[in-house]
C-alpha positions in Angstrom: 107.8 -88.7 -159.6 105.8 -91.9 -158.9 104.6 -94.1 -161.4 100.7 -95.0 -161.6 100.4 -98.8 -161.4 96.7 -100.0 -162.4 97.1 -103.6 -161.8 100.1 -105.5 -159.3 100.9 -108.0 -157.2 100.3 -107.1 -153.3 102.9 -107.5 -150.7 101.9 -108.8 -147.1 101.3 -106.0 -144.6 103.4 -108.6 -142.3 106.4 -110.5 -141.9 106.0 -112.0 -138.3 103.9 -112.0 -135.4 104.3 -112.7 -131.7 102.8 -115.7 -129.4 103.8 -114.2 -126.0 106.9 -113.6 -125.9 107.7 -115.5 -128.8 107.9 -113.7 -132.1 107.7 -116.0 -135.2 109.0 -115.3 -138.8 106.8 -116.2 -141.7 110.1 -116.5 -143.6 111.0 -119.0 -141.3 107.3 -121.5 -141.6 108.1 -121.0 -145.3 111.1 -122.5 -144.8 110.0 -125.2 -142.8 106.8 -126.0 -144.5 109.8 -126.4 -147.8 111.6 -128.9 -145.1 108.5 -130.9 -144.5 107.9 -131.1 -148.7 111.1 -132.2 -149.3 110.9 -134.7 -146.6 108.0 -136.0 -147.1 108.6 -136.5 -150.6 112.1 -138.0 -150.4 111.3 -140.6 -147.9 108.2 -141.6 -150.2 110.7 -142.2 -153.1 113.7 -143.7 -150.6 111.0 -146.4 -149.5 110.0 -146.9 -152.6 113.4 -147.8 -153.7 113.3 -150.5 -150.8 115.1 -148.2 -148.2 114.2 -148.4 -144.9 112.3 -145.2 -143.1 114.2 -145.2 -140.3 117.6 -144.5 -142.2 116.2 -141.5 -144.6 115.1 -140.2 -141.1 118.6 -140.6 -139.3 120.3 -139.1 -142.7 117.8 -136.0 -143.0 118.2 -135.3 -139.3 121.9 -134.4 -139.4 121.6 -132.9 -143.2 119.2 -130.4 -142.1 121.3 -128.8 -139.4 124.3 -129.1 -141.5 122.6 -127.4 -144.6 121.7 -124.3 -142.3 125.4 -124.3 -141.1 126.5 -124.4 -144.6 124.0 -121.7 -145.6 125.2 -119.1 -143.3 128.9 -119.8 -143.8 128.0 -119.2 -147.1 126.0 -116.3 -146.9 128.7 -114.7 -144.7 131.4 -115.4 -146.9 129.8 -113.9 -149.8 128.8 -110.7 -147.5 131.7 -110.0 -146.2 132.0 -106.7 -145.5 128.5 -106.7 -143.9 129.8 -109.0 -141.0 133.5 -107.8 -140.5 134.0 -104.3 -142.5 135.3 -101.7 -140.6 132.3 -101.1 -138.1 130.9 -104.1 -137.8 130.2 -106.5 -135.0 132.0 -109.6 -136.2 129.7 -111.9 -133.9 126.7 -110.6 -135.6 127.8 -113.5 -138.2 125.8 -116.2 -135.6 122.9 -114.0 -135.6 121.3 -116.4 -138.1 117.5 -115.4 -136.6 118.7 -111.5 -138.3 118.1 -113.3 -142.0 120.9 -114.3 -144.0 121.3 -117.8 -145.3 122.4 -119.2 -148.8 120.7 -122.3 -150.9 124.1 -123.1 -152.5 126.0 -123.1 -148.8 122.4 -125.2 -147.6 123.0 -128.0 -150.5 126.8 -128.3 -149.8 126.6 -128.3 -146.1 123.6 -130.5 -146.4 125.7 -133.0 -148.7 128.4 -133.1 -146.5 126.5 -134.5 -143.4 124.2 -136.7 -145.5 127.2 -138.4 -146.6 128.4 -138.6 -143.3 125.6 -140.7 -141.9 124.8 -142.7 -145.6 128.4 -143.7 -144.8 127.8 -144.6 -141.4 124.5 -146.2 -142.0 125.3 -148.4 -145.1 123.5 -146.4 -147.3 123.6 -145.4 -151.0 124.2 -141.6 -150.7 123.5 -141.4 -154.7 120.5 -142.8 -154.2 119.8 -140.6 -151.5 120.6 -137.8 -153.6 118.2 -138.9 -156.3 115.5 -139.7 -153.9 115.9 -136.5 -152.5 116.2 -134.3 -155.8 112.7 -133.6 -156.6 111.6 -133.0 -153.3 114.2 -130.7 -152.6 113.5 -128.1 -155.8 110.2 -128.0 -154.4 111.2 -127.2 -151.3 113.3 -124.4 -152.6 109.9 -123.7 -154.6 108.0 -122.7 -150.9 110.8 -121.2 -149.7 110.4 -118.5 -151.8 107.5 -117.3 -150.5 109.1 -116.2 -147.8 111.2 -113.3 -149.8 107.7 -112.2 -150.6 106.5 -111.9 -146.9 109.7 -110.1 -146.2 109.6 -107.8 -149.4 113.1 -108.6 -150.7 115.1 -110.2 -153.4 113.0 -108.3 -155.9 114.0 -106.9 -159.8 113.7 -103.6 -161.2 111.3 -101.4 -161.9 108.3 -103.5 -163.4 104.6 -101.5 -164.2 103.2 -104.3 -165.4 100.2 -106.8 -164.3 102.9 -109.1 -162.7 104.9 -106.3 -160.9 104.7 -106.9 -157.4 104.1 -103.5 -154.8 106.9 -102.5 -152.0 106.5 -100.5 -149.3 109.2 -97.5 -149.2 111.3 -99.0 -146.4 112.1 -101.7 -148.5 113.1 -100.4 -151.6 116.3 -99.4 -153.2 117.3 -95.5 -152.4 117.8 -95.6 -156.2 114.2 -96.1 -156.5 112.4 -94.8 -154.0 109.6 -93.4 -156.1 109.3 -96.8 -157.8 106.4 -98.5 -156.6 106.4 -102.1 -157.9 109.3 -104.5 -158.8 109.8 -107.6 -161.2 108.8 -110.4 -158.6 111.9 -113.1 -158.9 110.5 -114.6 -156.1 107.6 -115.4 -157.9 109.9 -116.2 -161.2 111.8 -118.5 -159.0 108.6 -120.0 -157.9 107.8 -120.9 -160.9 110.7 -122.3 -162.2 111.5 -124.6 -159.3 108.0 -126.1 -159.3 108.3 -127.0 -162.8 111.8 -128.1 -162.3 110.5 -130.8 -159.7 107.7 -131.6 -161.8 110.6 -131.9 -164.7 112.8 -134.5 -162.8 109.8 -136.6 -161.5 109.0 -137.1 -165.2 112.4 -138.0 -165.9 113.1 -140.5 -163.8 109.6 -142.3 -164.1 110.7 -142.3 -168.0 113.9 -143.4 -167.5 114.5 -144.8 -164.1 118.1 -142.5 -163.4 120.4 -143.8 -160.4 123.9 -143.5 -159.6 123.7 -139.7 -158.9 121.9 -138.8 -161.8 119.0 -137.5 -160.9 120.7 -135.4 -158.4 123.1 -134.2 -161.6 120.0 -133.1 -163.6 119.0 -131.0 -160.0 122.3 -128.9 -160.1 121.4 -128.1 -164.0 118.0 -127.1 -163.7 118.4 -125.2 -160.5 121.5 -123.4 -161.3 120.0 -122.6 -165.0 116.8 -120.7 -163.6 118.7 -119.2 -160.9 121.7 -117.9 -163.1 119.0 -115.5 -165.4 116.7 -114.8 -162.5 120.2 -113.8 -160.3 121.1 -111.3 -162.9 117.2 -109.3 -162.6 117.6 -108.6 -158.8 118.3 -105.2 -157.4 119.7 -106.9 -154.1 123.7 -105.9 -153.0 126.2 -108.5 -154.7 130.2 -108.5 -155.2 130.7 -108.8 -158.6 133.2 -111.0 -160.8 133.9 -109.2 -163.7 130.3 -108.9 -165.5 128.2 -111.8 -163.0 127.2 -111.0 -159.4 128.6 -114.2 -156.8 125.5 -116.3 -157.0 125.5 -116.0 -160.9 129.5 -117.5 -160.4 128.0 -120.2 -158.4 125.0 -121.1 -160.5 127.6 -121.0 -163.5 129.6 -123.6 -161.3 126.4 -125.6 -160.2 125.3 -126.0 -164.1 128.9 -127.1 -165.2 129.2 -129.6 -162.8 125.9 -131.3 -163.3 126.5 -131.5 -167.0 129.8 -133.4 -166.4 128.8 -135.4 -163.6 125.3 -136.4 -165.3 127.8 -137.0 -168.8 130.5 -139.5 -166.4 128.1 -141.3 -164.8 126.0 -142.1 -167.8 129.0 -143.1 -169.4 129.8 -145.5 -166.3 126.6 -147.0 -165.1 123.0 -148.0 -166.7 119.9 -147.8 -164.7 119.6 -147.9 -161.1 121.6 -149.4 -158.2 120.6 -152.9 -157.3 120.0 -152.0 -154.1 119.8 -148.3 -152.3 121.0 -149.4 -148.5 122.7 -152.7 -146.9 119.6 -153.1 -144.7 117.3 -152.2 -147.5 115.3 -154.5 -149.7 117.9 -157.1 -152.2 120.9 -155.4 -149.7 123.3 -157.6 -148.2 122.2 -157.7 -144.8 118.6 -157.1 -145.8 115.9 -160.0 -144.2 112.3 -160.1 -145.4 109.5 -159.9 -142.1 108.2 -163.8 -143.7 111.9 -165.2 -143.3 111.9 -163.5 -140.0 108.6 -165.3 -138.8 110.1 -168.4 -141.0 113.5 -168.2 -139.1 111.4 -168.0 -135.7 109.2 -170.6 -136.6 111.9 -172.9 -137.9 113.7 -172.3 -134.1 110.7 -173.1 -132.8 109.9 -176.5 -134.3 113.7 -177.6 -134.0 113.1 -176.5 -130.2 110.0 -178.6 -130.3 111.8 -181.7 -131.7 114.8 -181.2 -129.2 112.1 -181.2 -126.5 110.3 -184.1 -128.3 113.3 -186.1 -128.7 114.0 -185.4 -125.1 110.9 -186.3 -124.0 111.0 -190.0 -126.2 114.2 -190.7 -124.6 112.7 -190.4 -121.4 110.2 -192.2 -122.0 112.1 -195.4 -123.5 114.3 -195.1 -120.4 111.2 -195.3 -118.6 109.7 -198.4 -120.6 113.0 -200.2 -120.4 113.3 -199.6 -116.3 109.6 -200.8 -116.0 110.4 -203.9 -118.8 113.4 -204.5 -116.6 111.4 -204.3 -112.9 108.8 -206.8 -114.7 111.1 -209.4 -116.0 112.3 -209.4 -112.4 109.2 -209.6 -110.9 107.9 -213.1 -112.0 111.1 -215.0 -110.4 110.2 -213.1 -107.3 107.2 -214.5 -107.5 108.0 -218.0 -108.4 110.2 -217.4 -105.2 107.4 -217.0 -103.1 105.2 -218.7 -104.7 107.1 -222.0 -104.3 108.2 -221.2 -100.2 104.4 -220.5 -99.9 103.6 -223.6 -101.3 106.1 -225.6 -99.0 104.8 -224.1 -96.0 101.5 -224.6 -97.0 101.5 -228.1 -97.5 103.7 -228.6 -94.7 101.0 -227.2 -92.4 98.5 -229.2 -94.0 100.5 -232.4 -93.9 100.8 -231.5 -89.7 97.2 -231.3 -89.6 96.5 -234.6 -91.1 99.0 -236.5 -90.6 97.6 -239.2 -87.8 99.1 -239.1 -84.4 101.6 -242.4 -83.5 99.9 -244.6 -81.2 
């Protein structure tokens, strides 16, 4: 029997569409467009920090990749049977295009090669973390909007105002004269934009470092994703009571509660600087000592060349002196033979002639 519904949310009539031969996945720009969010936000708060653009950029190149690794391998290992159950086509775990990917396995893949190249680059990766935190809860915030293009991840059963409308071919067999669904995609939404908006408050109010920030991300995050796990209708394995993703969430609270608790314990404020190259690092040099160093080269290079060029010209002034005090017994030289000659000529032409 179906249920009347007077007021609901609408599901897209589509989930892709083609550009030639190319098909492209709404669930995939949503995804993307959460990438280009959390970038553009974190490398705003890196630089602001006094980190350089160039090394957020080299860090989130490699984390992305390795966060979509780190997805699948978890989304696989959590649907097992899906992937290598008896039937199944064991390589259909690389068909990553087929949907299928995890934010838990993202953020631990993700963390993994970030602190590969923070390592590598002389960079803070708790300060990356921190930088990164808001930006990435937002991120997971658009995301979401991609299990709505796709009509899944949805409650139960839900006649109300906020119950969102899916098409038969996407519903449980349990319910397939159900018409609309609790939207957790929407509740998840929700939760993550306020959780960013939540931890850019926090640390404008309190300035958090050290990992912090980052600490207060797993809570928040795994807190709204623990209740909203529990509504979905989606298949799960089960520990005890708690589907896998509640487990993990549970994991992902507990761990940012101690972590947050240690390192507020261990370390006030922020770091004093967030990369080597960065602004107060070790290595870091300001552009005006840069022009100051050049400059400075340049007017020792002009003295060099000036005391080169004064040395030259005293040599020059002491060769000349030395010609000219040379020059007037040269003279006196010929002056005095000249005089001889001349007189002796002139003493010939008047001397009288003997008789």
């Amino acid at each position: 029997m179906m249920v009347p519904v007077i007021m609901s949310i609408p599901s897209p009539s589509i989930s892709e569409f083609s550009i030639g031969p190319l098909t492209i996945h709404i669930y995939a720009l949503c995804l993307m467009a959460g990438m280009v969010v959390a970038w553009w936000l974190g490398r705003k708060r890196w630089m602001a920090r006094g980190g350089l653009g160039e090394t957020f950029e080299s860090i989130a190149i490699v984390a992305i990749p390795a966060g979509i690794v780190g997805a699948r391998i978890y989304h696989v290992a959590t649907h097992w049977e899906d992937y290598f159950g008896e039937g199944q086509n064991p390589l259909s775990a690389l068909y990553i295009w087929e949907g299928g990917i995890a934010i838990f396995g993202a953020v631990t893949g993700g963390a993994l090669g970030a602190a590969y190249v923070a390592w590598r680059r002389g960079a803070r990766l708790s300060a990356f973390a921190d930088c990164l935190a808001p930006g990435l809860i937002f991120a997971q915030a658009v995301g979401r909007l991609g299990n709505w293009f796709n009509q899944e991840l949805f409650g139960g059963p839900d006649d109300g105002p906020l119950g969102v409308r899916i098409d038969p071919a996407h519903r449980p067999p349990e319910y397939r004269d159900v018409e609309t669904f609790q939207p957790t995609f929407l509740y998840e939404l929700t939760w993550n934009a306020a959780g960013g908006f939540l931890l850019l408050w926090l640390d404008r109010k309190f300035k958090f470092g050290w990992g912090k920030l980052i600490a207060l991300y797993m809570v928040v995050y795994g807190t709204g994703r623990f209740f909203i796990e529990g509504i979905r209708t989606d298949f799960s394995y089960m520990v005890g009571p708690l589907r896998t993703n509640q487990v993990t969430a549970l994991i992902f609270i507990v761990a940012g509660v101690i972590l947050f608790a240690v390192l507020q314990s261990l370390f006030k404020g922020r770091e004093p600087w967030v990369e080597r190259a960065g602004v107060d690092g070790p290595d870091y040099v300001a552009e005006g000592e840069d022009a100051a160093g050049d400059h400075a080269d340049d007017s020792a290079g002009d003295d060099a060349a000036g005391n080169s060029a004064d040395d030259s010209a005293g040599d020059d002034a002491e060769r000349r002196g030395e010609r000219e005090s040379e020059r007037p017994r040269e003279d006196e030289s010929e002056g005095g033979a000249s005089t001889t000659t001349s007189e002796a000529a002139d003493g010939r032409r008047t001397e009288p002639e003997a008789p």
